[in-house]
N, CA, C and O atoms as CSV, one atom per row, in Angstrom:
chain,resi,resn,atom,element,x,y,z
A,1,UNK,N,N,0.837,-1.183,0.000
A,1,UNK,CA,C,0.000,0.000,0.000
A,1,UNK,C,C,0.876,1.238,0.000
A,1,UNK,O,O,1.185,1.841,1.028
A,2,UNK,N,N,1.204,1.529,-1.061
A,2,UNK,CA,C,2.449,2.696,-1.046
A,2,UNK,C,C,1.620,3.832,-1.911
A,2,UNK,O,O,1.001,3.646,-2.958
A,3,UNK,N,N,1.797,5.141,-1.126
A,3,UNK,CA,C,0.837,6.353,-1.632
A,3,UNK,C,C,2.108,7.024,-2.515
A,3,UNK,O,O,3.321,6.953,-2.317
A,4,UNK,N,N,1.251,7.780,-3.689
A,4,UNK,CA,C,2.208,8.243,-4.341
A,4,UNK,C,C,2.210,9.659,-4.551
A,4,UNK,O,O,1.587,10.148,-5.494
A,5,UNK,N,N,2.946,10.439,-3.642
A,5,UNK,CA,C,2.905,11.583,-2.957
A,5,UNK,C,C,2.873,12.433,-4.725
A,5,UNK,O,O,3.426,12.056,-5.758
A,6,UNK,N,N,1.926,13.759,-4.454
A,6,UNK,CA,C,1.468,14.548,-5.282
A,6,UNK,C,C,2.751,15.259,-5.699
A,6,UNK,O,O,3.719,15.429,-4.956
A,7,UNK,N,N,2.655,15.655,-6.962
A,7,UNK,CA,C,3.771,16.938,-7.098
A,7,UNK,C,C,4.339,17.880,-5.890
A,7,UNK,O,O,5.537,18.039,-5.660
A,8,UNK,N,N,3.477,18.359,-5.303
A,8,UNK,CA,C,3.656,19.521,-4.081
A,8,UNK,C,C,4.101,18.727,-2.492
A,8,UNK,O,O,4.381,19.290,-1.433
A,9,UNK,N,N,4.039,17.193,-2.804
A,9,UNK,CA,C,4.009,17.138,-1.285
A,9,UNK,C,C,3.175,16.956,-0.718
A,9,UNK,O,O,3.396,16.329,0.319
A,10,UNK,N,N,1.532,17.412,-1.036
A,10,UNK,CA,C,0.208,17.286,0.128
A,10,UNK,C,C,-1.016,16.616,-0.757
A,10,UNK,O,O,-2.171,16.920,-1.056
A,11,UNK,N,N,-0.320,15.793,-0.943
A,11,UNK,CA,C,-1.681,14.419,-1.205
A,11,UNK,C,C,-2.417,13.586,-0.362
A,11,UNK,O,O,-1.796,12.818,0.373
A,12,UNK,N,N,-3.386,13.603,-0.347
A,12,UNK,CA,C,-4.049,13.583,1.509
A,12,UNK,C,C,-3.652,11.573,1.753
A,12,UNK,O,O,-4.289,10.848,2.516
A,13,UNK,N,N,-2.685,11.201,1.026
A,13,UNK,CA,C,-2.421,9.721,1.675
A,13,UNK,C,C,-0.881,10.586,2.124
A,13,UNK,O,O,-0.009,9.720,2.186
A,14,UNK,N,N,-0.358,11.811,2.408
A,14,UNK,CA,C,0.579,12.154,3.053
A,14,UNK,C,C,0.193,12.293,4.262
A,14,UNK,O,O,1.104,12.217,5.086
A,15,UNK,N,N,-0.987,12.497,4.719
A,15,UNK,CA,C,-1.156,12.863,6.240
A,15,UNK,C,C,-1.047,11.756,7.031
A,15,UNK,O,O,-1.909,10.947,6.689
A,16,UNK,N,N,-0.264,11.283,8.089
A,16,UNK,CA,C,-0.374,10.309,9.001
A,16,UNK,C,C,-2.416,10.253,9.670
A,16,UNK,O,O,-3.324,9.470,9.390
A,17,UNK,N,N,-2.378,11.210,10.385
A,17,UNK,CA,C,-3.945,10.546,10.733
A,17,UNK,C,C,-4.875,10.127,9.648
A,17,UNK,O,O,-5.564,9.120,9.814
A,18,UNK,N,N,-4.943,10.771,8.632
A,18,UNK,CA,C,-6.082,10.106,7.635
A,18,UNK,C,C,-5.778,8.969,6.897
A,18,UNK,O,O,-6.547,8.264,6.245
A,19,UNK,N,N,-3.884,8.800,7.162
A,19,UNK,CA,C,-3.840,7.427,6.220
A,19,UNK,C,C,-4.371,6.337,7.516
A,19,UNK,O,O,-5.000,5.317,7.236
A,20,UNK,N,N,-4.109,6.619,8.606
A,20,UNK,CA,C,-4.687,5.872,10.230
A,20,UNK,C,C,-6.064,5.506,9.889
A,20,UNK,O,O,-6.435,4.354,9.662
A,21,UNK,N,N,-6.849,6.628,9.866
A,21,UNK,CA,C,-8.465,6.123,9.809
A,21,UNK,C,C,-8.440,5.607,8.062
A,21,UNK,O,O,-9.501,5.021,7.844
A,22,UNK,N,N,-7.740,5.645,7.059
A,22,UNK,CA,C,-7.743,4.778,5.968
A,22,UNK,C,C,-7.645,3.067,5.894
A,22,UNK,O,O,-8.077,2.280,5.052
A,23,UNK,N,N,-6.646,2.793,7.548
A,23,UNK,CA,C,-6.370,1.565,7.572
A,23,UNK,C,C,-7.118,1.150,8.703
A,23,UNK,O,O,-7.355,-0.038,8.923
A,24,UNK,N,N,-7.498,2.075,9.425
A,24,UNK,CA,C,-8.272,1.507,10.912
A,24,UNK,C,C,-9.898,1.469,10.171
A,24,UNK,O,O,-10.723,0.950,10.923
A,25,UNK,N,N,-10.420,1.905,8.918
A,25,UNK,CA,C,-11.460,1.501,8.250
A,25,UNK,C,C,-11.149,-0.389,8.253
A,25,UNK,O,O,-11.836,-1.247,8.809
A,26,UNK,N,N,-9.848,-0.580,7.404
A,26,UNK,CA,C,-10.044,-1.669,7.066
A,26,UNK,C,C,-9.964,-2.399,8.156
A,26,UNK,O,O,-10.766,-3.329,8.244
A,27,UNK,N,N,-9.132,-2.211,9.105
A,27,UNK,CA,C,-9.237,-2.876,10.433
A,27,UNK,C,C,-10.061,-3.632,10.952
A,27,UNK,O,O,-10.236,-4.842,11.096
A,28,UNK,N,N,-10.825,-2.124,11.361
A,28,UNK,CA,C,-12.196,-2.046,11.740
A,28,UNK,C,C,-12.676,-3.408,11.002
A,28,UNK,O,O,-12.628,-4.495,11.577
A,29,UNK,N,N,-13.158,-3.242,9.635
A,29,UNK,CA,C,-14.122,-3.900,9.045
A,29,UNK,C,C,-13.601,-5.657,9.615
A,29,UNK,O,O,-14.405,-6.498,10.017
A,30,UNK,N,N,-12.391,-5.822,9.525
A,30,UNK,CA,C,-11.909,-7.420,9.703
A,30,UNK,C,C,-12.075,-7.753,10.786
A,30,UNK,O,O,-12.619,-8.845,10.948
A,31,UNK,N,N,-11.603,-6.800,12.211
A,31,UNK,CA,C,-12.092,-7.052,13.570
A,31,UNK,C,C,-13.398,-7.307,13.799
A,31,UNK,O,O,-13.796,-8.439,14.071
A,32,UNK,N,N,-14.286,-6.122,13.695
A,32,UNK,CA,C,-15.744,-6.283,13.524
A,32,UNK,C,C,-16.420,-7.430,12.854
A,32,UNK,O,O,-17.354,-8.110,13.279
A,33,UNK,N,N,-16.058,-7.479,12.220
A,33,UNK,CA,C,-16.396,-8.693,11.104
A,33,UNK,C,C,-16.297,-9.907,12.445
A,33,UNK,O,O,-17.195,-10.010,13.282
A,34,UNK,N,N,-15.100,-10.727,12.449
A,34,UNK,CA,C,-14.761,-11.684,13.061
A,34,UNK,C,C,-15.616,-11.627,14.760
A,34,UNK,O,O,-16.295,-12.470,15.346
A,35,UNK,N,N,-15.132,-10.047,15.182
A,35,UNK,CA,C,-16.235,-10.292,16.579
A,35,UNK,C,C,-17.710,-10.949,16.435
A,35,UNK,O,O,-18.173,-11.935,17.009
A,36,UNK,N,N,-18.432,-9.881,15.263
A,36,UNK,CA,C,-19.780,-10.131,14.998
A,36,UNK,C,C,-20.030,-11.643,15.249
A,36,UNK,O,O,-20.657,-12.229,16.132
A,37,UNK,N,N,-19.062,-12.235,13.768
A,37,UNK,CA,C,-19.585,-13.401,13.586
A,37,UNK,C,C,-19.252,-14.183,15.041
A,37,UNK,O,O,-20.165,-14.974,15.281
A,38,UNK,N,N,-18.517,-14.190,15.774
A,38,UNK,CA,C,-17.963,-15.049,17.224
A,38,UNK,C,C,-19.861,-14.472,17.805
A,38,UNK,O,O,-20.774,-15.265,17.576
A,39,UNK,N,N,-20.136,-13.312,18.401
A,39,UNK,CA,C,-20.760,-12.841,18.930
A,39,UNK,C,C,-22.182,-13.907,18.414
A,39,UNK,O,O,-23.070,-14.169,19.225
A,40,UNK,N,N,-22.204,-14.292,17.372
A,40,UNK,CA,C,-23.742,-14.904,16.837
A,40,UNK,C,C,-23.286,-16.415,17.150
A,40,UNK,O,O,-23.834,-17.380,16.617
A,41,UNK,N,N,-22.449,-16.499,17.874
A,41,UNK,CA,C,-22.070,-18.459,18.011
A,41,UNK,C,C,-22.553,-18.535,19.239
A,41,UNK,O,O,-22.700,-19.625,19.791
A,42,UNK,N,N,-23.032,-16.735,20.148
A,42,UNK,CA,C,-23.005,-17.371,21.723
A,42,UNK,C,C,-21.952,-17.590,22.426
A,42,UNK,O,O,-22.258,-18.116,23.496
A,43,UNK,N,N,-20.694,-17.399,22.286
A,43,UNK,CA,C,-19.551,-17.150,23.156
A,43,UNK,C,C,-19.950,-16.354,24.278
A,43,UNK,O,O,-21.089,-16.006,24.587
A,44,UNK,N,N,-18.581,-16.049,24.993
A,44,UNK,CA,C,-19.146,-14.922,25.923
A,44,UNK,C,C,-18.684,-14.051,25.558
A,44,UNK,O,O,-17.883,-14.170,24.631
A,45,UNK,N,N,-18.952,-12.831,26.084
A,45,UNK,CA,C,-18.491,-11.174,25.089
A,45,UNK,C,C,-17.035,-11.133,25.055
A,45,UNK,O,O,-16.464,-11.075,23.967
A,46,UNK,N,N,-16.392,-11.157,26.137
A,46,UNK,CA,C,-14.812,-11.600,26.904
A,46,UNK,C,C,-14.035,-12.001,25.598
A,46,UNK,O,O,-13.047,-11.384,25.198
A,47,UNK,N,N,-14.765,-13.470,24.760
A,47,UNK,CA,C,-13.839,-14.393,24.190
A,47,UNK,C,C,-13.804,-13.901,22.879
A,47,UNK,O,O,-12.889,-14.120,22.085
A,48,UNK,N,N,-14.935,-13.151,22.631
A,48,UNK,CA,C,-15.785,-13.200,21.316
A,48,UNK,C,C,-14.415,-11.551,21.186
A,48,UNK,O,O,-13.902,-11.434,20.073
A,49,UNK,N,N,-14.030,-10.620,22.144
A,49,UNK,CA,C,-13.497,-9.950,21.455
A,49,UNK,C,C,-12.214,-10.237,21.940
A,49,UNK,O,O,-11.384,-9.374,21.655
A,50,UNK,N,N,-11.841,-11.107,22.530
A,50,UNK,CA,C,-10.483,-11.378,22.582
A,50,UNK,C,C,-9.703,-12.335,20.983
A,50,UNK,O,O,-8.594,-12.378,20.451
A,51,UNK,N,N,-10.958,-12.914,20.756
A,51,UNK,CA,C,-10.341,-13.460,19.410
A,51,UNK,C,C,-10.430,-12.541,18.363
A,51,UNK,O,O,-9.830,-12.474,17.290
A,52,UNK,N,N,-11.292,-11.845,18.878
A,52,UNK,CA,C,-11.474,-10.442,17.123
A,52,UNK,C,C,-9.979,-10.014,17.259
A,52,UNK,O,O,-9.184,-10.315,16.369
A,53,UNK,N,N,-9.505,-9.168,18.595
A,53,UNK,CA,C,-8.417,-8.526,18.705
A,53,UNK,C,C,-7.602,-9.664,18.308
A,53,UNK,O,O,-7.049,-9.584,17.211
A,54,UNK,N,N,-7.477,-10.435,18.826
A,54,UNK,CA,C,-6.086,-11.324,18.141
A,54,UNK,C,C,-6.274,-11.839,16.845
A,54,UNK,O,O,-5.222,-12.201,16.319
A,55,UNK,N,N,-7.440,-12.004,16.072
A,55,UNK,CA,C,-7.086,-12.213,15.008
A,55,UNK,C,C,-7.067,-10.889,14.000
A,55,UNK,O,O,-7.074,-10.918,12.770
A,56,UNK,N,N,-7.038,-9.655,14.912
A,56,UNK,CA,C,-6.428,-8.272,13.906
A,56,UNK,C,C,-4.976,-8.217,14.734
A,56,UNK,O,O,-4.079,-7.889,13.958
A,57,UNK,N,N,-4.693,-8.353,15.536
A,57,UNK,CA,C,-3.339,-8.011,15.680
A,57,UNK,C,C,-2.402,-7.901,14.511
A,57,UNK,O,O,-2.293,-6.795,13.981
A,58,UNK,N,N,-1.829,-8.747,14.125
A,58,UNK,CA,C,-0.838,-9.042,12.896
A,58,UNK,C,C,-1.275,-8.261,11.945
A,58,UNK,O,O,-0.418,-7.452,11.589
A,59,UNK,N,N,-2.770,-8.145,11.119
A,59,UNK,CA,C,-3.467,-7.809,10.213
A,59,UNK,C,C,-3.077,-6.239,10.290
A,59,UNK,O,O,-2.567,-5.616,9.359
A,60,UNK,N,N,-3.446,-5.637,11.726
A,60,UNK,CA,C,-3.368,-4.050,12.245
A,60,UNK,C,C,-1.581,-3.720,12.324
A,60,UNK,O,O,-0.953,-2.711,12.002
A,61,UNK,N,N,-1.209,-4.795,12.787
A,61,UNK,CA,C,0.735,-4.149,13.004
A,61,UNK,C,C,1.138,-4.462,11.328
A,61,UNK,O,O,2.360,-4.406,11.191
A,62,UNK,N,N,0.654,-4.672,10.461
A,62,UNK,CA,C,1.386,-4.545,9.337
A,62,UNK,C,C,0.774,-2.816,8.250
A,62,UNK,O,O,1.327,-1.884,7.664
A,63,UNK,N,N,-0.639,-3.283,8.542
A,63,UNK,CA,C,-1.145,-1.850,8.178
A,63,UNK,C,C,-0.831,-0.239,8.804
A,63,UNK,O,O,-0.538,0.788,8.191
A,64,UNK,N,N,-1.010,-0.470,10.186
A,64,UNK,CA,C,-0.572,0.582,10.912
A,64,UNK,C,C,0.863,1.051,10.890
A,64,UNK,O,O,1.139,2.188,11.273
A,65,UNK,N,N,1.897,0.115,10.402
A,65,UNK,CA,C,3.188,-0.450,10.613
A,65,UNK,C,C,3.745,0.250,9.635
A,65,UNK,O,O,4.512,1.207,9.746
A,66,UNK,N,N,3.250,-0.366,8.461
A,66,UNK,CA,C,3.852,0.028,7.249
A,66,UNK,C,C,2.976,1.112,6.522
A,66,UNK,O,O,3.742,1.640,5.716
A,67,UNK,N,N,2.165,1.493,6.456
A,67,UNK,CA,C,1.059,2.331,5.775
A,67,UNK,C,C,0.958,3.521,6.711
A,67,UNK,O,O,1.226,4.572,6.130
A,68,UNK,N,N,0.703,3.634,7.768
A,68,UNK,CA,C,0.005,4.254,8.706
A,68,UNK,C,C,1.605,4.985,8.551
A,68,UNK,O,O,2.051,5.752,7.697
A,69,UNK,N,N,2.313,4.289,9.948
A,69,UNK,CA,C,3.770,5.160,10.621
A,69,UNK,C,C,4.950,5.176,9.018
A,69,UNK,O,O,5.702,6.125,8.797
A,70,UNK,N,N,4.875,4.214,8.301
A,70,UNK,CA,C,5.808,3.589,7.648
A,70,UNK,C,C,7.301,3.175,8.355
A,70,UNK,O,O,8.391,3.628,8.005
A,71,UNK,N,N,7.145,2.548,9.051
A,71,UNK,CA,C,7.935,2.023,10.237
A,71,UNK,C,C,7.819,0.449,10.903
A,71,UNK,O,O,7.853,0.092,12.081
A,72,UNK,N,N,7.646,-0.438,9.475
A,72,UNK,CA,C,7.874,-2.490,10.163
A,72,UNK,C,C,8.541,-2.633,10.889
A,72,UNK,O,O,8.374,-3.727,11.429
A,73,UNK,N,N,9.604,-1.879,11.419
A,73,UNK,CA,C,10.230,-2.519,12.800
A,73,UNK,C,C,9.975,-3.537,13.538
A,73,UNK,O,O,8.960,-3.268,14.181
A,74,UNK,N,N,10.521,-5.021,13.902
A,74,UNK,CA,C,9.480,-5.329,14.955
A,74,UNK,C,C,9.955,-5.227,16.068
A,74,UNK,O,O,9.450,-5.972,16.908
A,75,UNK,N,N,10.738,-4.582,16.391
A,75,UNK,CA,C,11.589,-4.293,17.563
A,75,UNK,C,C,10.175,-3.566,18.322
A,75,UNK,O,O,10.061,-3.746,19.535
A,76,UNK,N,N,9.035,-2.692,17.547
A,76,UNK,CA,C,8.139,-2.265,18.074
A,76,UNK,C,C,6.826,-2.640,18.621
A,76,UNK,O,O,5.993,-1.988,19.249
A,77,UNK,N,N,6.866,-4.148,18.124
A,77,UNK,CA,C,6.202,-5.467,18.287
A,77,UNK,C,C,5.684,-5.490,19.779
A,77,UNK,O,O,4.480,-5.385,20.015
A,78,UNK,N,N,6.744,-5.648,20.910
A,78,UNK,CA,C,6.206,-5.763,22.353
A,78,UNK,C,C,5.475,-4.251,22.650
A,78,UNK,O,O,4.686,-4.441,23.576
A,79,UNK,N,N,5.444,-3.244,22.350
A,79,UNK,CA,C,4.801,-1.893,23.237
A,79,UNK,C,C,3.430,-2.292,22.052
A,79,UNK,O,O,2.281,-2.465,22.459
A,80,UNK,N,N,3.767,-2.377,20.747
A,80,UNK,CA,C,2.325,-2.500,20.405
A,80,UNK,C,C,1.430,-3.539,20.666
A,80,UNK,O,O,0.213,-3.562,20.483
A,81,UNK,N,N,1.992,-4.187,21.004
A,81,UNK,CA,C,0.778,-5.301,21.855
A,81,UNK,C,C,0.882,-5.186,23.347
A,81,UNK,O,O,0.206,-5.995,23.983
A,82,UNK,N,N,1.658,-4.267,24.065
A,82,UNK,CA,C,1.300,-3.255,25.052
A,82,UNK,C,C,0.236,-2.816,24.866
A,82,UNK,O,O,-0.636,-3.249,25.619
A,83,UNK,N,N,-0.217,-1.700,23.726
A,83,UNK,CA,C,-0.915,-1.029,23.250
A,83,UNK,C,C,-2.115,-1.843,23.095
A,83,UNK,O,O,-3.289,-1.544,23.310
A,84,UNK,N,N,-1.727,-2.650,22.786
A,84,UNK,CA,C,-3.222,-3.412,22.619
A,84,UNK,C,C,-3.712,-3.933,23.366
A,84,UNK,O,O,-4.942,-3.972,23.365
A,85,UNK,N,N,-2.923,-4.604,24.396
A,85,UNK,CA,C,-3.415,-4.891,25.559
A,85,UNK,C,C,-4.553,-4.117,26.217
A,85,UNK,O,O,-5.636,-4.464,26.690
A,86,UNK,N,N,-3.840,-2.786,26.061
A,86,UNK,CA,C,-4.716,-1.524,27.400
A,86,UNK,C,C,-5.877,-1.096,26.498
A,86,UNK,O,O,-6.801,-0.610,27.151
A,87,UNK,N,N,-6.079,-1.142,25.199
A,87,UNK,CA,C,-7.282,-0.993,24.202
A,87,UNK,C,C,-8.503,-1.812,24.527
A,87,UNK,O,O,-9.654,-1.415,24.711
A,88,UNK,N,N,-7.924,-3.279,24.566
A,88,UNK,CA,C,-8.631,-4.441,25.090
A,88,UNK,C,C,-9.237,-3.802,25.786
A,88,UNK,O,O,-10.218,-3.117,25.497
A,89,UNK,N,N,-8.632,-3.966,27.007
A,89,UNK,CA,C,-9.015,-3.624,28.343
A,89,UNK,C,C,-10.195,-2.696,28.451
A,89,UNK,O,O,-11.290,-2.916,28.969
A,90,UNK,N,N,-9.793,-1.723,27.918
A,90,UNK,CA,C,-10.715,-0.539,28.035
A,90,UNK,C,C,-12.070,-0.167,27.316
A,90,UNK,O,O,-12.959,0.621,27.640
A,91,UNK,N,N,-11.865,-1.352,25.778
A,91,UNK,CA,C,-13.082,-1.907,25.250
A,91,UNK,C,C,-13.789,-2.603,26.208
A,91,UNK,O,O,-14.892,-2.293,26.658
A,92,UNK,N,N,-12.911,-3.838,26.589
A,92,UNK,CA,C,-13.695,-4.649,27.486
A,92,UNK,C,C,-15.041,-4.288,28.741
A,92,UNK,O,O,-16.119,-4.773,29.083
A,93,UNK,N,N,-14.020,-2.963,29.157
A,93,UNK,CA,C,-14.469,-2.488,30.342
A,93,UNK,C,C,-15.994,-1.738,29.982
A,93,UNK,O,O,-17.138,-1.943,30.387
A,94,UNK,N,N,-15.520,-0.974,29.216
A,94,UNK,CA,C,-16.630,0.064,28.214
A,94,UNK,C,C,-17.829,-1.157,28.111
A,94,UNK,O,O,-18.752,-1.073,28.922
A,95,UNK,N,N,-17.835,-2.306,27.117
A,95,UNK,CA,C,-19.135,-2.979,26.987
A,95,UNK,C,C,-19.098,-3.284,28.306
A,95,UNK,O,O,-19.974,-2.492,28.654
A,96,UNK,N,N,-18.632,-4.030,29.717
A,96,UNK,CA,C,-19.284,-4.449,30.327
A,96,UNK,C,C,-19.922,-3.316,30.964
A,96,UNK,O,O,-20.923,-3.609,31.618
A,97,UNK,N,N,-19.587,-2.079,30.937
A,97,UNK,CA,C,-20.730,-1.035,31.259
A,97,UNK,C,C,-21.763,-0.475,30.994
A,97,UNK,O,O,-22.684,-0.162,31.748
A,98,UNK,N,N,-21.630,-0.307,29.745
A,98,UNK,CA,C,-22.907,-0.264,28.822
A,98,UNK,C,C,-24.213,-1.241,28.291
A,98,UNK,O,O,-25.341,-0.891,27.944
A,99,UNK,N,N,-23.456,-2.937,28.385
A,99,UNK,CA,C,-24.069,-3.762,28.366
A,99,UNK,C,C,-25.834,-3.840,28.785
A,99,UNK,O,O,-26.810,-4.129,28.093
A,100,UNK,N,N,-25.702,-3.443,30.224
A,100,UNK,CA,C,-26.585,-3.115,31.108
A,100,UNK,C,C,-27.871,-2.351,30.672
A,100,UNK,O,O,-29.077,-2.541,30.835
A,101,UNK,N,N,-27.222,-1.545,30.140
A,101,UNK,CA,C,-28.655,-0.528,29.448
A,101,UNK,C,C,-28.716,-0.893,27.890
A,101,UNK,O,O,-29.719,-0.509,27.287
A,102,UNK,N,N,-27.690,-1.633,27.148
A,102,UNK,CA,C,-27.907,-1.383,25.403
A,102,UNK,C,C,-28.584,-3.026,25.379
A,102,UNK,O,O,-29.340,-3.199,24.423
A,103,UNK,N,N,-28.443,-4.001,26.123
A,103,UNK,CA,C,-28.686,-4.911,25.525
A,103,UNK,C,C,-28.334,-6.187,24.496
A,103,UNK,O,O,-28.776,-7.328,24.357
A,104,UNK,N,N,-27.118,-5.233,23.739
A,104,UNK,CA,C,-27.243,-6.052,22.290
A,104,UNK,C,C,-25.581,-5.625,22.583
A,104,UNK,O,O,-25.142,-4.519,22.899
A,105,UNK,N,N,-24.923,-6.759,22.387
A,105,UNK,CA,C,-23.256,-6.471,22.147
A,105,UNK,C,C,-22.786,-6.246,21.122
A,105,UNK,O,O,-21.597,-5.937,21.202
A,106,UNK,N,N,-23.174,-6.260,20.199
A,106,UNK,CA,C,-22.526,-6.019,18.188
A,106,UNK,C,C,-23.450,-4.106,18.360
A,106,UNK,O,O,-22.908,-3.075,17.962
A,107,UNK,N,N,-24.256,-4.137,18.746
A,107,UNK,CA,C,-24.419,-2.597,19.184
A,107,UNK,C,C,-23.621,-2.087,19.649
A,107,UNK,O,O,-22.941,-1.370,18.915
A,108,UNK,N,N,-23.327,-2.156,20.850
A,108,UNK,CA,C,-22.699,-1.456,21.375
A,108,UNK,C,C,-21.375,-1.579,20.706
A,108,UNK,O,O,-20.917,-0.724,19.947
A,109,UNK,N,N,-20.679,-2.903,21.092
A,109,UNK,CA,C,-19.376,-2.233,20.504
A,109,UNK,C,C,-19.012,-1.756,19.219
A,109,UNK,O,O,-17.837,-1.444,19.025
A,110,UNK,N,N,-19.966,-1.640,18.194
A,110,UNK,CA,C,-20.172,-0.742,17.233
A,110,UNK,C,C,-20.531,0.838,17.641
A,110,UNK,O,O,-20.535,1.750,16.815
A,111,UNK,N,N,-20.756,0.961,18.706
A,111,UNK,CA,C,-21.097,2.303,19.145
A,111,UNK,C,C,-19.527,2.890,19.805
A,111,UNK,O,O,-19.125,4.052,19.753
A,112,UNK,N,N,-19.034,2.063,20.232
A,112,UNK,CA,C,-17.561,2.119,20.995
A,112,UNK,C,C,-16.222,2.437,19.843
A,112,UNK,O,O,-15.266,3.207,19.937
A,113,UNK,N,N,-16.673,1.387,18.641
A,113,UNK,CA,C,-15.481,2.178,17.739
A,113,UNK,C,C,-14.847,3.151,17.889
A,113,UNK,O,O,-13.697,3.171,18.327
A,114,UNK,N,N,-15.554,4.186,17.520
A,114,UNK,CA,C,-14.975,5.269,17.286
A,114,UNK,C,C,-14.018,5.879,18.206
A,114,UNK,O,O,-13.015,6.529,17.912
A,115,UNK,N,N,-14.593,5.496,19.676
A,115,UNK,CA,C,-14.033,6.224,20.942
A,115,UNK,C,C,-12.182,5.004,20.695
A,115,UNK,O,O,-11.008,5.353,20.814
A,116,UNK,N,N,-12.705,3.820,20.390
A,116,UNK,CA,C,-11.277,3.107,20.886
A,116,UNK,C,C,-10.063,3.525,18.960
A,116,UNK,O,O,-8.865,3.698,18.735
A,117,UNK,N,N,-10.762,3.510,18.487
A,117,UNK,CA,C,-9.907,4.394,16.772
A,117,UNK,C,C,-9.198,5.323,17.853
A,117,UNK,O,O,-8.036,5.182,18.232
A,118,UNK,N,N,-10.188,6.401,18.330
A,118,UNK,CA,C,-8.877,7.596,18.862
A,118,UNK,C,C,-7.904,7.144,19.991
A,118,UNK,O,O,-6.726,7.486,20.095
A,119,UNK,N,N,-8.634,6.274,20.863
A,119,UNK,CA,C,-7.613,5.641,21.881
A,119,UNK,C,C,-5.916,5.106,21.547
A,119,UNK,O,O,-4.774,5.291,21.969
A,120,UNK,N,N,-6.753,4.231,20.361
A,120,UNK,CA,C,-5.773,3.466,19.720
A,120,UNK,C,C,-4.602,4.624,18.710
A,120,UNK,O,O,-3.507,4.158,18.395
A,121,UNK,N,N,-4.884,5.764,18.377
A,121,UNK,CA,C,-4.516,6.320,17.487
A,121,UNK,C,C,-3.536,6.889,18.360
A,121,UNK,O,O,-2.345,6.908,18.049
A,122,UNK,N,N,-4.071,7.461,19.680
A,122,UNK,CA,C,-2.951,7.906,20.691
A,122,UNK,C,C,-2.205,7.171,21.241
A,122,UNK,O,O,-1.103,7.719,21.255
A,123,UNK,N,N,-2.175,6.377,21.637
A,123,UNK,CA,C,-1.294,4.909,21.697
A,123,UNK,C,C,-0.276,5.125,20.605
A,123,UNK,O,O,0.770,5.752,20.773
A,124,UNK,N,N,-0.639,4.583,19.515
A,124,UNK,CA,C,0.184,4.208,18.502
A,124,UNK,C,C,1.201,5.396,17.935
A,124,UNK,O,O,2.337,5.348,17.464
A,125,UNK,N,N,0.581,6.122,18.110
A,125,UNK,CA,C,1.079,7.613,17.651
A,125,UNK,C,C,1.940,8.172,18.958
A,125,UNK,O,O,3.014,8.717,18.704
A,126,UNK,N,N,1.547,8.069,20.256
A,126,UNK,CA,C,2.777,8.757,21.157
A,126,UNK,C,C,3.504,8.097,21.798
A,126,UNK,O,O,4.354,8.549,22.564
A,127,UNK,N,N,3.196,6.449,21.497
A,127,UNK,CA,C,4.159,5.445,22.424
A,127,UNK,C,C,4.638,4.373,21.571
A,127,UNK,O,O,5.844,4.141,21.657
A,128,UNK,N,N,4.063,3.781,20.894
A,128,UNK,CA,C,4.205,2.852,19.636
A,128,UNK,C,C,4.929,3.647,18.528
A,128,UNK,O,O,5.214,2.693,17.804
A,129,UNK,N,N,5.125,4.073,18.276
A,129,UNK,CA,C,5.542,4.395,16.618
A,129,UNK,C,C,6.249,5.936,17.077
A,129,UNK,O,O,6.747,6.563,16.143
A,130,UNK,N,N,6.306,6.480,18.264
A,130,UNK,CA,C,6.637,7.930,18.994
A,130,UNK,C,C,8.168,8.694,18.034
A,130,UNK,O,O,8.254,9.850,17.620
A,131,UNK,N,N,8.993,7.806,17.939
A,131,UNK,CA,C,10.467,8.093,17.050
A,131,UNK,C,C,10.360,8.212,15.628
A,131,UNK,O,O,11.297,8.624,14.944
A,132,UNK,N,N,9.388,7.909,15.215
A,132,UNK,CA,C,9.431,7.908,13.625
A,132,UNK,C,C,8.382,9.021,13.193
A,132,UNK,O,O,7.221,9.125,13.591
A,133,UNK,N,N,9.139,9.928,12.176
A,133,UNK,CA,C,8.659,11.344,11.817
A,133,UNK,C,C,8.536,10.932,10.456
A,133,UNK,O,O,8.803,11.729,9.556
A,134,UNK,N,N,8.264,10.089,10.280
A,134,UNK,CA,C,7.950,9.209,8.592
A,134,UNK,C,C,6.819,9.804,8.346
A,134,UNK,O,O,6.056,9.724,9.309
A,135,UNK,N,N,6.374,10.397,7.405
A,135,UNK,CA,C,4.899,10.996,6.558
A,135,UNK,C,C,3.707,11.334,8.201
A,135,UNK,O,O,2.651,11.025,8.755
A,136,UNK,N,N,4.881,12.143,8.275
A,136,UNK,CA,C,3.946,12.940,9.351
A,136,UNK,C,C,2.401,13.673,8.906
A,136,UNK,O,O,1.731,14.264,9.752
């Protein structure tokens, strides 16, 4: 996924955040995807997004990695699954709070996106990927 910067320099796949929400679209869609479908087997909410997240991990550190920071390193490998760890978490925490009043778990944590995109974006951006001034 290599952008091919405009004559001038400001071709909007130059901006780091919009190429972010370019790849945290696709993310999104593969995580979501995989939760949903776990979520309709009857798992418990716990498992159903612990396997979404792990089966975007790899999917997200190559997009975010190389597209997003332009920075594969994997030396950066352990803080970003730091990073993901505390995302988890804080998804996790979020539905089991909301649960209560929404009812429906593919709701809600479709309602939660957005809040964990920026979570995740600050993460990745001031602790994960923090040294690299690559297509800022």
């Amino acid at each position: 996924m290599s952008a091919t910067p405009s004559p001038t320099g400001s071709g909007v796949t130059e901006s780091r955040p919009l190429r972010f929400v370019l790849a945290g679209a696709a993310n999104t869609a593969f995580g979501f995807g995989v939760y949903g479908a776990l979520a309709l087997t009857g798992l418990a909410t716990w498992l159903c997004l612990l396997l979404g997240t792990l089966a975007g991990i790899a999917f997200n550190f190559v997009t975010w990695g190389a597209y997003v920071f332009r920075d594969l390193t994997i030396a950066r490998l352990p803080s970003f699954l730091a990073a993901y760890g505390f995302v988890y978490a804080a998804n996790l925490g979020l539905l089991h709070l909301l649960l209560p009043w929404t009812h429906n778990r593919i709701w809600t944590q479709l309602f939660l996106v957005p809040a964990m995109a920026v979570l995740s974006y600050l993460l990745m951006n001031g602790l994960v990927f923090r040294g690299n001034r690559a297509g800022r």
